[in-house]
MDAnalysis code that builds the backbone (N, CA, C; Angstrom):
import MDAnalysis as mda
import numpy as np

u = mda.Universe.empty(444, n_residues=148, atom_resindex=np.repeat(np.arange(148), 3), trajectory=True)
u.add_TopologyAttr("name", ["N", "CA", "C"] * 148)
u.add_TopologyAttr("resid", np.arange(1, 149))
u.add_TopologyAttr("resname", ["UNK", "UNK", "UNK", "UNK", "UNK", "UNK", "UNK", "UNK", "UNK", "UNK", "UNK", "UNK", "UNK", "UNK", "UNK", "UNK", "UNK", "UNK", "UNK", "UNK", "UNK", "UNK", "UNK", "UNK", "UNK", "UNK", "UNK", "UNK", "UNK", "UNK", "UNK", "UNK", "UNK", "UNK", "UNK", "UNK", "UNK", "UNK", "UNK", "UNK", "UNK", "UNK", "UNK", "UNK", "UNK", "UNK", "UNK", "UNK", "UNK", "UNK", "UNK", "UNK", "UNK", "UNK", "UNK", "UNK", "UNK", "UNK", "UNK", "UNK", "UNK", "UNK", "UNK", "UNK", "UNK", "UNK", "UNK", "UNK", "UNK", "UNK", "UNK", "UNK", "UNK", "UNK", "UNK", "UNK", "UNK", "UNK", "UNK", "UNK", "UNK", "UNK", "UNK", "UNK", "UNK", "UNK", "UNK", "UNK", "UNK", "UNK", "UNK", "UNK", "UNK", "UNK", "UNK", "UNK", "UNK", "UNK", "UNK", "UNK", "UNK", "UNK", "UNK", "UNK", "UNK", "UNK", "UNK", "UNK", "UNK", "UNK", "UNK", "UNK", "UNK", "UNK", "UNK", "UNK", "UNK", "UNK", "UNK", "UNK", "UNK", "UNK", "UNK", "UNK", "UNK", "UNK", "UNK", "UNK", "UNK", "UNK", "UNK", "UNK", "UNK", "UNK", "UNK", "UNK", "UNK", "UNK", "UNK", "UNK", "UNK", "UNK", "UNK", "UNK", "UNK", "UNK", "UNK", "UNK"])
u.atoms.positions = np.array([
    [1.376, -53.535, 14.672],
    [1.561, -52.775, 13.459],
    [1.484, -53.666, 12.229],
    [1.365, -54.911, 12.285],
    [1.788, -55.727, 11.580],
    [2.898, -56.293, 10.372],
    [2.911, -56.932, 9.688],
    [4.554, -56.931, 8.523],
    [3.908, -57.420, 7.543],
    [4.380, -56.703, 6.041],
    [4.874, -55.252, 6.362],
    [4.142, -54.250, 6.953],
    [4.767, -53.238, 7.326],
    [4.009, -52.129, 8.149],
    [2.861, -51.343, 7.306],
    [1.823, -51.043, 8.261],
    [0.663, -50.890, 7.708],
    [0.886, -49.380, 6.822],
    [1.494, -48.376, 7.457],
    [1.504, -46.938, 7.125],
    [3.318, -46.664, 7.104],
    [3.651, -45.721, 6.417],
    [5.139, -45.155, 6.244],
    [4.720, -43.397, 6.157],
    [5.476, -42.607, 6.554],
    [5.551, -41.488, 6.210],
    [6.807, -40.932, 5.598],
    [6.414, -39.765, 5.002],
    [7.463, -39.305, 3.392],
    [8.217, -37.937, 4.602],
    [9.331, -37.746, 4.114],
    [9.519, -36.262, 4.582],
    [9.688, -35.542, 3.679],
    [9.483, -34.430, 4.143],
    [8.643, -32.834, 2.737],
    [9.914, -31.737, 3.350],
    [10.674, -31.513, 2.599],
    [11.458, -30.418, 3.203],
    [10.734, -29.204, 2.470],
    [10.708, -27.974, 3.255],
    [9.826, -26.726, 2.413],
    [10.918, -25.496, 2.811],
    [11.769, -25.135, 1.984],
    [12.524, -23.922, 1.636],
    [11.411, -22.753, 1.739],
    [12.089, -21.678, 2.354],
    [11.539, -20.362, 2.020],
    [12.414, -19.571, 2.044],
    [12.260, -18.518, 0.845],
    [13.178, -17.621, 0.466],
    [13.061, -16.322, 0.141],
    [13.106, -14.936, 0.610],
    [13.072, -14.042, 0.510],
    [13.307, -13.221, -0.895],
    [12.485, -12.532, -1.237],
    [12.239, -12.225, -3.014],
    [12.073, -10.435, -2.718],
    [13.321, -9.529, -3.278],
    [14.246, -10.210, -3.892],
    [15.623, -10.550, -2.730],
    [16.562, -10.984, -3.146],
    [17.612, -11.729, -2.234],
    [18.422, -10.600, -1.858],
    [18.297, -10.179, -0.872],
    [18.805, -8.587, -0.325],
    [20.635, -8.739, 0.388],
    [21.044, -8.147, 0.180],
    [22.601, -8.648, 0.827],
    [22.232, -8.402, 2.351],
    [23.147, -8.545, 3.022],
    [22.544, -8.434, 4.582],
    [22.872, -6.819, 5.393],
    [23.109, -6.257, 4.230],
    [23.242, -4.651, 4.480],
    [22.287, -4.101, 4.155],
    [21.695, -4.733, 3.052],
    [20.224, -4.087, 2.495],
    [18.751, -4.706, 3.407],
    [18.862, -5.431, 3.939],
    [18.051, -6.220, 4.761],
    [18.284, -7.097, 5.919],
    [18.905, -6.587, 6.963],
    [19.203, -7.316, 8.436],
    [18.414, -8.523, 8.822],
    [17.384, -8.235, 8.527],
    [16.357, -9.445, 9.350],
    [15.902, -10.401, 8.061],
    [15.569, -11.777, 7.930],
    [15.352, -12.556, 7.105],
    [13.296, -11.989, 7.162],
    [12.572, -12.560, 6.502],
    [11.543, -12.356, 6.032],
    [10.348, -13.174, 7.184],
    [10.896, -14.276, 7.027],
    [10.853, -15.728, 7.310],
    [11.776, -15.823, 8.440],
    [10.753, -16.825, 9.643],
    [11.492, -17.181, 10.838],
    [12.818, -17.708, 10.903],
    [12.227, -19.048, 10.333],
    [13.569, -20.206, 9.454],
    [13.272, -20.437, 8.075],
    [14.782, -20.617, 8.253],
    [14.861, -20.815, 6.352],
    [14.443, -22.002, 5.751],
    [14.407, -23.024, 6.192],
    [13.713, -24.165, 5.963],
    [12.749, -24.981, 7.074],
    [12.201, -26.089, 6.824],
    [11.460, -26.877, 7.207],
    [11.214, -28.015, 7.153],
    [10.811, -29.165, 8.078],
    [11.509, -30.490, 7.635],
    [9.976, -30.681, 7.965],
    [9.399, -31.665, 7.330],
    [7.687, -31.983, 7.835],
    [7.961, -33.582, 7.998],
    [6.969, -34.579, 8.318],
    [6.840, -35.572, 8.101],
    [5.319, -35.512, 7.888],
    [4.712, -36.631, 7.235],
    [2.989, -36.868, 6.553],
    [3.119, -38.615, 6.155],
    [2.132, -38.963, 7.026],
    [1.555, -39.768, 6.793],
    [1.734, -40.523, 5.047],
    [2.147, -41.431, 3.893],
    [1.635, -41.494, 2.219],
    [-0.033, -41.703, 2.488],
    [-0.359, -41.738, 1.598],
    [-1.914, -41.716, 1.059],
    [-2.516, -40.982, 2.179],
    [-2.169, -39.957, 3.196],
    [-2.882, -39.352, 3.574],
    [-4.213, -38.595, 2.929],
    [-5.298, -38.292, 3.545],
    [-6.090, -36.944, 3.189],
    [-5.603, -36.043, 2.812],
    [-6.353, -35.855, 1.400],
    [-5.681, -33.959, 0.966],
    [-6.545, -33.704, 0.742],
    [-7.090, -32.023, 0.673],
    [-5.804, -31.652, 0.733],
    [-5.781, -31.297, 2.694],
    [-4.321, -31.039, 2.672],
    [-3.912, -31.282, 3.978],
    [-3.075, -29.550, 4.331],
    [-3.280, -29.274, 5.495],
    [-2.667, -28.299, 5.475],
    [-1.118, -28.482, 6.295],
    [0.062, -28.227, 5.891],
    [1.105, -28.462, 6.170],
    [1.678, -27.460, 7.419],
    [1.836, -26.132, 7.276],
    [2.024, -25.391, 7.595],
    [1.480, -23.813, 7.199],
    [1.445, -22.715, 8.686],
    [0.876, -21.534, 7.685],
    [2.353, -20.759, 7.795],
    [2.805, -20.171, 7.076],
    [4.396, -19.242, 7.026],
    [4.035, -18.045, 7.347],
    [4.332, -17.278, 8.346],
    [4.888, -16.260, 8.863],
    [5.737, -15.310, 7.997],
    [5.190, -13.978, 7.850],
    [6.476, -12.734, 7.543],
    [6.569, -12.139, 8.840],
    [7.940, -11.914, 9.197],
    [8.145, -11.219, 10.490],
    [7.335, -9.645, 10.377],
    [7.176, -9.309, 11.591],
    [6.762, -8.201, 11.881],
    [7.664, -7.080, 11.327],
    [8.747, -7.086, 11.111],
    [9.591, -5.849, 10.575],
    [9.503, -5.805, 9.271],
    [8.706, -6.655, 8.319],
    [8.941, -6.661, 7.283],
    [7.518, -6.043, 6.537],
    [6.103, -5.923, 7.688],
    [4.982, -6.065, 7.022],
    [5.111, -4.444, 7.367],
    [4.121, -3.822, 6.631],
    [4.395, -2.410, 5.998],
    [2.854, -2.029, 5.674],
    [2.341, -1.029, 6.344],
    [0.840, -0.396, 5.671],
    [0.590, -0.471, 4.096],
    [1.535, -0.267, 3.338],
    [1.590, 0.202, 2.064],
    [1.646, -0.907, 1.480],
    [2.058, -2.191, 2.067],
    [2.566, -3.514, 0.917],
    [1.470, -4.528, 1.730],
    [1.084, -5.749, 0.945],
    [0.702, -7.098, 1.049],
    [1.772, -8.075, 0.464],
    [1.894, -8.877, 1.303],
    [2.760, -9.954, 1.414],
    [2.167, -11.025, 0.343],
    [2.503, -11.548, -0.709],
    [1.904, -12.533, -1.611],
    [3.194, -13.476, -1.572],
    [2.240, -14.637, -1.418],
    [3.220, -16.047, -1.285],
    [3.190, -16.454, -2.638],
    [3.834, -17.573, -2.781],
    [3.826, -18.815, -3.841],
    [5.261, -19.370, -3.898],
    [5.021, -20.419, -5.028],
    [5.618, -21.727, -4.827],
    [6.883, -21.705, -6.170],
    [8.032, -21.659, -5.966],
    [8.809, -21.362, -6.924],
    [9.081, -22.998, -7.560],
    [9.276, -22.905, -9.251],
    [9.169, -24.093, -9.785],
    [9.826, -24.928, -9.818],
    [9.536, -26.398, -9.230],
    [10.871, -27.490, -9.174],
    [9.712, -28.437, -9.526],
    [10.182, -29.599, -9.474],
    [9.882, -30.538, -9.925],
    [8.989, -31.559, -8.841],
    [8.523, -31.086, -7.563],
    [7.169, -31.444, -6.887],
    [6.235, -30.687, -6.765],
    [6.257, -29.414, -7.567],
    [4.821, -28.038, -7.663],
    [3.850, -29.335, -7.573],
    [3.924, -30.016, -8.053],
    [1.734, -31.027, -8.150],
    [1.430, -31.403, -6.505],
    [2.347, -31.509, -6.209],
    [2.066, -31.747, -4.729],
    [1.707, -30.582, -3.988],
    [1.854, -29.730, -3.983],
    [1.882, -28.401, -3.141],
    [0.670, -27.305, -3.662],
    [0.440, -26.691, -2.714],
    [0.179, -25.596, -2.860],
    [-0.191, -24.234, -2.217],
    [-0.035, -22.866, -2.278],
    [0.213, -22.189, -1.067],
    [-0.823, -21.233, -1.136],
    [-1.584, -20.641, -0.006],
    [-2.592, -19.490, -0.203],
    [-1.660, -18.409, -0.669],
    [-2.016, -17.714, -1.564],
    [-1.266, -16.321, -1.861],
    [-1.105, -15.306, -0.978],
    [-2.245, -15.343, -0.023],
    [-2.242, -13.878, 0.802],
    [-2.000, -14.485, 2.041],
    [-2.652, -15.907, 2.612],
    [-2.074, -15.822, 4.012],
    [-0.842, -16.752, 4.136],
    [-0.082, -17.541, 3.526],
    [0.923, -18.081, 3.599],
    [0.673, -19.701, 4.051],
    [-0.766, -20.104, 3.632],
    [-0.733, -21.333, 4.199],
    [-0.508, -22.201, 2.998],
    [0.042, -23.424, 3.702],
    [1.098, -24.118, 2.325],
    [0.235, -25.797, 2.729],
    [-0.428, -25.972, 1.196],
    [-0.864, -27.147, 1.595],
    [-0.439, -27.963, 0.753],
    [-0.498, -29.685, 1.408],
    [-0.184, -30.980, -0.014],
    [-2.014, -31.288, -0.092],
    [-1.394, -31.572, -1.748],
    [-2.790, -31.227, -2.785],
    [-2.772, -32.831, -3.077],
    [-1.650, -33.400, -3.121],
    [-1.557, -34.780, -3.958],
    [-0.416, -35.688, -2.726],
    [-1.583, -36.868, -2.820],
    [-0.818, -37.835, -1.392],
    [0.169, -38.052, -1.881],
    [1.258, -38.239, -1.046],
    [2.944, -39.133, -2.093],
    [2.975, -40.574, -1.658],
    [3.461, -41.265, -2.342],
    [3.315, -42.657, -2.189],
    [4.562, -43.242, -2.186],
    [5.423, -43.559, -0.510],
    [6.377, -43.722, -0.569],
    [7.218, -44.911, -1.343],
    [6.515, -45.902, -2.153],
    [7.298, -46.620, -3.073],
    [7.286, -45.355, -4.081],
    [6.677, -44.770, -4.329],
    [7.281, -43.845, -5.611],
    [8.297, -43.113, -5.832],
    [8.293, -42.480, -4.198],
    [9.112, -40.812, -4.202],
    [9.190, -40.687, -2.665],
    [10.166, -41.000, -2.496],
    [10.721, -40.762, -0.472],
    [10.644, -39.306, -0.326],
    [11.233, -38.553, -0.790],
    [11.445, -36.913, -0.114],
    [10.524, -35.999, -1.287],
    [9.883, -35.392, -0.815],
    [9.965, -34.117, -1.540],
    [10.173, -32.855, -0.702],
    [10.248, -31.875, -2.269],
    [11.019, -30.816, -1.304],
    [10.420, -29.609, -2.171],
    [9.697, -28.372, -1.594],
    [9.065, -27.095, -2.358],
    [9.413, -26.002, -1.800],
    [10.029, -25.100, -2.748],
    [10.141, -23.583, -2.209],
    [9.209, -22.797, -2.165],
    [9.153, -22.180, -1.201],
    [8.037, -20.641, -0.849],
    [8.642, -19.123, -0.889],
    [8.174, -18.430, -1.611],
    [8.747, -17.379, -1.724],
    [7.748, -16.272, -1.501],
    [8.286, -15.154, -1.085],
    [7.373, -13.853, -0.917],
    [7.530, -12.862, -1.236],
    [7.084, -12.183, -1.584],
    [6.938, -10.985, -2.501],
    [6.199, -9.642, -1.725],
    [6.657, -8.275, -1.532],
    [5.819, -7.583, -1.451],
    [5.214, -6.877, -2.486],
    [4.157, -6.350, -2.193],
    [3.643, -6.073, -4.051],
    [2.075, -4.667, -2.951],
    [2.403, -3.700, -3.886],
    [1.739, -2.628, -3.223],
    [0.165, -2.757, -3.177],
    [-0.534, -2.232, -2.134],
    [-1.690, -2.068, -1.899],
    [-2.759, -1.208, -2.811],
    [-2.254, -0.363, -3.145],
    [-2.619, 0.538, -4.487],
    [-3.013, -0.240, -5.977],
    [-2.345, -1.637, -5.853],
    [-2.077, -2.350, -7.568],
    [-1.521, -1.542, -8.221],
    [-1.675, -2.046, -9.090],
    [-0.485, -1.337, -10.357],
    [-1.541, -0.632, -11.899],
    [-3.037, -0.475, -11.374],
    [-3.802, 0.186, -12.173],
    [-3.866, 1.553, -11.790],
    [-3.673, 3.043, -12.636],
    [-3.981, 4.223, -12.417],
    [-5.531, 4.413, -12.433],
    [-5.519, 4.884, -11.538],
    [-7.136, 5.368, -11.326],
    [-7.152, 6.605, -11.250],
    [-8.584, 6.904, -11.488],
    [-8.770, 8.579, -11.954],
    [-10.052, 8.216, -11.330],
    [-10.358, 9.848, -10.509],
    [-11.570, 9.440, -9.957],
    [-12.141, 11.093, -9.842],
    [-13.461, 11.017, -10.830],
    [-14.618, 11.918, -10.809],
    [-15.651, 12.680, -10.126],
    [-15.650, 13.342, -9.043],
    [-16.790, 13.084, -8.437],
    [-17.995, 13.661, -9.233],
    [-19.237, 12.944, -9.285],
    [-20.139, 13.155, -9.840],
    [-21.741, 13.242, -8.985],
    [-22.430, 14.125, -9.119],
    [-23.922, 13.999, -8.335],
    [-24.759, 13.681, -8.821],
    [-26.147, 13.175, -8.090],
    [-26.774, 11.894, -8.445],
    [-27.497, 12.407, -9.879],
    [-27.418, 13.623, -9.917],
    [-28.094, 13.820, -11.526],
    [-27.350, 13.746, -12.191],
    [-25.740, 13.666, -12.413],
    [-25.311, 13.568, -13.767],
    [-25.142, 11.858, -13.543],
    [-25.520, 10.984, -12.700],
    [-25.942, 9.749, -13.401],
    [-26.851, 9.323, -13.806],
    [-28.345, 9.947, -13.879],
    [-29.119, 9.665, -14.986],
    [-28.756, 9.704, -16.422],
    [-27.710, 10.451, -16.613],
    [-27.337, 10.377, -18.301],
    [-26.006, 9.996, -18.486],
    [-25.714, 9.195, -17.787],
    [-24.007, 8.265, -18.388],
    [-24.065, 7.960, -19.605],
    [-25.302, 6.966, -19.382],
    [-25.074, 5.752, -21.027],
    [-26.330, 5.118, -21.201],
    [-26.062, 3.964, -22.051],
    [-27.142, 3.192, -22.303],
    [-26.664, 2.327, -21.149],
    [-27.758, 1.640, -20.612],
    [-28.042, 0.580, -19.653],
    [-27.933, -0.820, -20.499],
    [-27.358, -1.747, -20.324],
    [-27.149, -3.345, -20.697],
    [-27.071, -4.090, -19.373],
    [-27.711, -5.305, -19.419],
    [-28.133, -6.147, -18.129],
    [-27.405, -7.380, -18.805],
    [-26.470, -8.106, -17.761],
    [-25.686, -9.131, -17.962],
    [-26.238, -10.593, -17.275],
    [-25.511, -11.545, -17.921],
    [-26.616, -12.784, -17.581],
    [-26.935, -13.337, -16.247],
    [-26.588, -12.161, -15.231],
    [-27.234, -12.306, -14.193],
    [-28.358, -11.343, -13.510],
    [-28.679, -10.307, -14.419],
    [-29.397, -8.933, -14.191],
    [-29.032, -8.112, -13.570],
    [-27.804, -8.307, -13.546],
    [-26.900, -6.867, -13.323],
    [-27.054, -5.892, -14.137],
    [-26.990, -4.444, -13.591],
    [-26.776, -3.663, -14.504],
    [-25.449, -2.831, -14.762],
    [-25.129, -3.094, -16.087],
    [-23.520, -2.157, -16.506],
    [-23.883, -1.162, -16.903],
    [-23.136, -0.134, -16.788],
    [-23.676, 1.441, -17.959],
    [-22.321, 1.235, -18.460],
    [-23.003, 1.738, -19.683],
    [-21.797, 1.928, -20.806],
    [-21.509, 3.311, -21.443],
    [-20.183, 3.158, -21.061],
    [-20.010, 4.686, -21.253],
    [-19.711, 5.332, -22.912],
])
């Protein structure tokens, strides 16, 4: 290995926390398997690196909702970062154990409805009343928009 040692690894603790924080009458089952996570990584590893992917339990996922992750703000967000929709949590930035021995990032989840939060109104129309919508404008890829 030689002296000093060639490689050191950092440990990454990664919190996850259920959004919003339900008393345990309002929500029996946690979201999340475990509540935390202890990693170890290689410093100057390859990034980005994928750490872990996080799990919502099965009792929690719902036809009507999508599960959106992210990273609640402390003071190692530059290091981290999490897919929004599937829960995979990656380090973006190597840590360099003379700098910074531990870091530590929360994950939080959110359900947030399938519908979005735009009202839609919807027309049905036949193929002749779209010959006369609008004027036609072509965008800088030759798409065409009608303008209504």
């Amino acid at each position: 290995m030689g002296g000093p040692s060639m490689s050191s690894t950092a440990l990454m603790i990664v919190n996850v926390v259920d959004v919003p924080e339900l008393t345990p009458e309002e929500n029996p089952s946690p979201m999340f398997a475990h509540r935390y996570y202890e990693l170890e990584v290689e410093e100057n590893c390859a990034v980005p690196l994928e750490l872990l992917a996080l799990n919502v339990s099965d009792e929690h996922r719902d036809k009507l909702y999508n599960m959106k992750f992210s990273i609640a703000p402390n003071e190692h967000n530059e290091y981290f970062t999490v897919d929004h929709y599937n829960g995979s949590l990656y380090l973006v930035t190597s840590p360099d154990r003379e700098q910074i021995e531990e870091l530590t990032v929360t994950v939080r989840v959110d359900k947030i409805s399938r519908r979005g939060k735009t009202l839609q109104m919807i027309y049905p129309l036949g193929p002749e009343s779209l010959n006369n919508l609008g004027k036609r404008e072509s965008d800088v890829n030759s798409n065409y928009i009608i303008l209504l």
